[in-house]
Residue, then its C-alpha position, 0 to 999 in steps of 0.5 A: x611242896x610242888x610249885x603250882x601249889x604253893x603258887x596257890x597257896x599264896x593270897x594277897x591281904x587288904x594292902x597288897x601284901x603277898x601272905x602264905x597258907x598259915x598267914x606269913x608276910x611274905x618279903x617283896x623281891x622288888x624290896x629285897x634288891x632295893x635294900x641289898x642294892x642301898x636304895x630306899x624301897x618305892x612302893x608298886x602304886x608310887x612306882x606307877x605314879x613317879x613313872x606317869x609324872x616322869x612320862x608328863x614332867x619330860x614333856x613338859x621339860x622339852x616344851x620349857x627347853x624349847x621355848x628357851x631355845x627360841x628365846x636365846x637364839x632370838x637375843x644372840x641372833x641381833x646381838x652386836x655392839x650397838x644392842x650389846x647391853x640390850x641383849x645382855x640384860x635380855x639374857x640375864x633376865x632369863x638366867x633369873x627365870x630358868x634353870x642354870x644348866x637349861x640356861x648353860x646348856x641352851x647357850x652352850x648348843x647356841x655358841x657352837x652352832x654360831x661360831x664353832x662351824x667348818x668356816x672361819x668365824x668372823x673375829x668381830x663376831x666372836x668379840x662380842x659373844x665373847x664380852x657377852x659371856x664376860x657380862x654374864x660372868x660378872x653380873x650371874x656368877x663365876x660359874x657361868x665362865x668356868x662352865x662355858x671355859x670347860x666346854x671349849x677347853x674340852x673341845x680343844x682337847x677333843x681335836x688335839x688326841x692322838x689319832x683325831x689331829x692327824x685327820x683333821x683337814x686344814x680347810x676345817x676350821x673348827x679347832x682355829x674358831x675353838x681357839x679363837x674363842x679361848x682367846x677372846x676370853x682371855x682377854x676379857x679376863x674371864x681367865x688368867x694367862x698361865x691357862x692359855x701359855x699351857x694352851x700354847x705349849x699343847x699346839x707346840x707339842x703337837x706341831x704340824x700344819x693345822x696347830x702352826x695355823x692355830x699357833x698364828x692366829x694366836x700371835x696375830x690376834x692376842x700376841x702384842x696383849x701377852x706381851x704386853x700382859x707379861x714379857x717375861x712369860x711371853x719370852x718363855x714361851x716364844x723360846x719354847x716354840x722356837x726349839x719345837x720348831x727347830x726339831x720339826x722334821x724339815x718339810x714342817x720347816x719348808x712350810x710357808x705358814x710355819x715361816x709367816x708364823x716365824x715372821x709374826x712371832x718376831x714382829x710381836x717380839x720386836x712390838x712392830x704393829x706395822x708388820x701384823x696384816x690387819x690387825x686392830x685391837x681398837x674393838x676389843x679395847x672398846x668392847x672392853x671398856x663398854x663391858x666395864x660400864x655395863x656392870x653394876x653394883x660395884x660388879x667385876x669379872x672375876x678371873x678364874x686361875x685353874x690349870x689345864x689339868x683340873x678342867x679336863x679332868x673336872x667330870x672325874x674328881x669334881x671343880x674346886x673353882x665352883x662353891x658348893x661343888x663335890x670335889x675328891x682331888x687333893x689340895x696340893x694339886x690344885x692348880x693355883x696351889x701347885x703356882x706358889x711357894x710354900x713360904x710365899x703369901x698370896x698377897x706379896x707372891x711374885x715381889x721382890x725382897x727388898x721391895x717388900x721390905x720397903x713397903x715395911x717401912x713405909x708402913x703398908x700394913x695390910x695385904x691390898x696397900x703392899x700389892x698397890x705399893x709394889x706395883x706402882x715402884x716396880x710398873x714400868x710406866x703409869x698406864x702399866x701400874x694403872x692396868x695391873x692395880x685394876x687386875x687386883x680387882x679392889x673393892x676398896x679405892x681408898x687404899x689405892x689413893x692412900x698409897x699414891x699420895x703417901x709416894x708422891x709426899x714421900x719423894x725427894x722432889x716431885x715426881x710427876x709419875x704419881x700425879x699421871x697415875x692418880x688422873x688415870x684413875x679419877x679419869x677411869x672411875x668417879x669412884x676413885x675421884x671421890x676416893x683422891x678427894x677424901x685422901x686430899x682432905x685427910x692430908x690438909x687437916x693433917x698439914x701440920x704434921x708435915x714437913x715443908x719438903x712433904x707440902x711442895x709434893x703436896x702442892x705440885x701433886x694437887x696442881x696437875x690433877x686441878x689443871x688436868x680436871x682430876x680434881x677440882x679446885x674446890x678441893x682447897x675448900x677444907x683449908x681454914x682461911x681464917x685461921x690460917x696456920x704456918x705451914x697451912x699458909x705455906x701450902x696454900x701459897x706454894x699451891x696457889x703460885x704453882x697454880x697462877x704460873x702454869x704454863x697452860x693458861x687455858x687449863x688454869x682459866x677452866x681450873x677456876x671457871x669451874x668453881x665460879x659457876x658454881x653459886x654454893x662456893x661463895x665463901x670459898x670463892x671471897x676466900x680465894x679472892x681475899x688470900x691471892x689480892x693480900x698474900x700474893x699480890x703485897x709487895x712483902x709477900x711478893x719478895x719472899x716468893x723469889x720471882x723473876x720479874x717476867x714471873x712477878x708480871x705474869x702472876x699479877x696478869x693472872x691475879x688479876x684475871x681469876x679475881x675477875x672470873x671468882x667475881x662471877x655471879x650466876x644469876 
């Protein structure tokens, strides 16, 4: 049958269908494809109406883009520290009323434009929008860090490809505040050290002009941080840096900033603070410390632990870091997997053998107790064990106040290390105040159980958080005075003698004015009066306790001054 005829032999029915002379239903083409394409076949009229509420739904969407845009960019534009917390809030405030990726993108578009221009970026600057995205980090999700950590990562690895470096002028300064940028996340802890020591060995790889530039404003900004973070990595990495420097072609040597570079790295090296130009780490601790008082309920940042390899290849086979996302990767490629050995935990990884096995027979049966017990033996001082306990990042602070007070009682002699540690925590968190006062507790209902070597580590323990205000004297109100046992007696007078003769009378004065004012310690305080005048000051008492006689003269000056001050009477 000739075309034109069977074109007119076609007629459409009722519904829209194509039908033949003898009345067959003809197939769509439209259809046809969909199916042998896999897709669900739409048909004409709805196609009409998806296309007219797309044509309206991308206006719309533009208008809500927009108005974001204007939102964003008015909170970023006053940020500073004062208002840090104002417009933090302000910005998670929209988070909650938009989309994610409007929000991620709308920051993202923002960041750049502000600190990723041709010019140095102020460092000031960049701290503070830094520590704003660590807020939202800890307070929204996780996702929010890793998103914005591809971006600048990408971008990194944008400027460093073949062909794209070698172009890049020194007067441009874009990869300097890309840069910059990663290393004020790092140190708001957004991610972990091994991301940024692979950063590191990128610049070093390609080194030239514009990467030795990138490499010293890493060591002048954060050098003494990696050091500090970990020495023995940073040792790794500064030999690493050393050989491509020794392989540079000699006009690279000849270079003045390859050389000041050199100087800088041995400075940091050698911990001389002296030798940086201008370098305070003082705004970043207290931007550091002001982000730990914004977060709420119980809120952290959390660290992301992801290799260099699975960020730039994130697009092709998904991000395992993010709940919920499709993921094609293998496991055992992962960048955190590839980090431990196969016959090592998560929990003990990077502790020694006999170590661990110590903590076995102090019985630290569960994971966070084995992690805070090698810590503390292995750190080399209290604020170090301090900083790496928080890096844990435990919800739960009485296994770290477990731990410290089982050390100090289990010590040959006390050990002041153990008392430091545990004023550095009360001091930190009230949280952990609270979390030594029930451990304390727990320990003197359980005094009978303890030997007499376990109840004077006790008692020198407890002595210098009372006088250093970790804890207050109150914390003795647990003791029975009425019936008072052998070895509940023997603590309550080696705490109460050490108390009496410490050598800073002014700390011991403001030790006993804190429980004097107040007026709900009344038993408490007749209690303390009672047990200072008849089983301190009697001469029976006095003779067993061994004193000199200027330290019996003292103890009954200072008798006499605290049952003066118990005396008060708030009125």
């Amino acid at each position: 049958m000739p075309k034109s005829v069977q074109v007119n032999t076609l007629k459409e029915d009722i519904y829209g269908r194509k039908r033949d002379a003898e009345g067959n239903i003809l197939p769509d083409p439209i259809e046809q494809e969909a199916t042998a394409a896999g897709q669900k076949y739409i048909p004409p009229h709805q196609r009409a109406l998806m296309a007219a509420a797309s044509a309206g739904t991308n206006e719309k969407q533009a208008e809500i883009v927009a108005r974001l845009l204007k939102q964003c960019k008015g909170l970023l534009n006053r940020l500073s520290e004062a208002n840090l917390h104002k417009i933090a809030v302000g910005i998670e405030a929209l988070y909650m009323k938009n989309s994610r990726y409007n929000m991620n993108e709308t920051l993202t578009r923002l960041l750049q434009e502000a600190l990723l221009g041709p010019t140095r970026t102020q460092e000031r600057m960049v701290q503070e929008h830094m520590v704003l995205l660590a807020y939202l980090h800890a307070q929204i999700g996780s996702e929010i860090g890793a998103h914005f950590l591809q971006t600048f990562v990408e971008l990194f690895d944008g400027h460093l490809k073949d062909g794209h470096l070698a172009s890049l002028a020194v007067e441009d300064k874009q990869l300097n505040n890309v840069v910059l940028l990663l290393c004020y996340m790092y140190i708001f802890k957004i991610y972990e050290l091994s991301l940024l020591m692979e950063l590191i060995g990128r610049l070093a790889d390609n080194l030239c002009e514009k990467t030795v530039e990138c490499l010293l404003l890493i060591f002048q900004s954060i050098g003494f941080r990696l050091r500090k973070d970990d020495p023995l990595a940073f040792k790794t990495m500064m030999q690493n840096v050393q050989s491509k420097i020794a392989a540079a072609p000699l006009e690279l040597k000849e270079n003045p900033r390859l050389r000041f570079m050199v100087d800088i790295l041995n400075a940091v090296k050698n911990n001389n603070m002296n030798k940086l130009p201008q370098y305070d780490p003082e705004l970043a601790e207290n931007l550091r410390k002001r982000l730990k008082a914004m977060l709420k309920n119980d809120r952290y940042v959390v660290t992301l632990n992801i290799a260099l390899a699975d960020l730039l290849r994130a697009d092709k086979v998904g991000k395992w870091w993010i709940v919920g996302s499709a993921w094609t990767g293998n496991l055992n490629e992962m960048g955190t997997a590839s980090k431990q050995k196969p016959n090592q935990s998560g929990s003990s990884a990077g502790f020694a053998d006999q170590l661990l096995e110590l903590a076995k027979k102090q019985q630290m049966n569960t994971a966070e107790r084995r992690n805070i017990f090698c810590i503390i033996m292995s750190a080399a001082d209290y604020v170090d064990a301090f900083e790496k306990i928080l890096h844990l990042s435990l919800k739960d602070q009485r296994a770290v106040a477990y731990v410290i007070i089982h050390c100090a009682l289990n010590e040959r002699r006390a050990n002041p290390y153990y008392a430091h540690l545990a004023l550095k925590f009360c001091q930190y968190n009230r949280k952990y105040q609270l979390a030594f006062q029930f451990a304390t507790w727990d320990r003197i209902n359980d005094i009978e159980s303890l030997s007499k070597a376990q109840i004077r580590n006790l008692a020198s323990f407890l002595q210098q958080l009372i006088l250093s205000a970790g804890l207050q004297l109150s914390v003795l109100k647990v003791v029975d005075f009425m019936q008072l046992e052998r070895l509940s007696f023997f603590f309550m007078r080696e705490i109460m003698v050490k108390l009496l003769l410490a050598s800073d009378e002014r700390e011991l004065q403001q030790s006993f004015e804190r429980i004097a004012k107040n007026s709900k310690l009344q038993q408490f305080k007749q209690s303390i009066r009672l047990f200072m005048q008849h089983f301190l000051l009697q001469e029976e008492q006095l003779s067993k306790l061994k004193l000199k006689e200027e330290q019996q003269e003292l103890l009954q000056q200072r008798v006499d001054l605290m049952d003066k001050l118990l005396a008060y009477v708030d009125l």
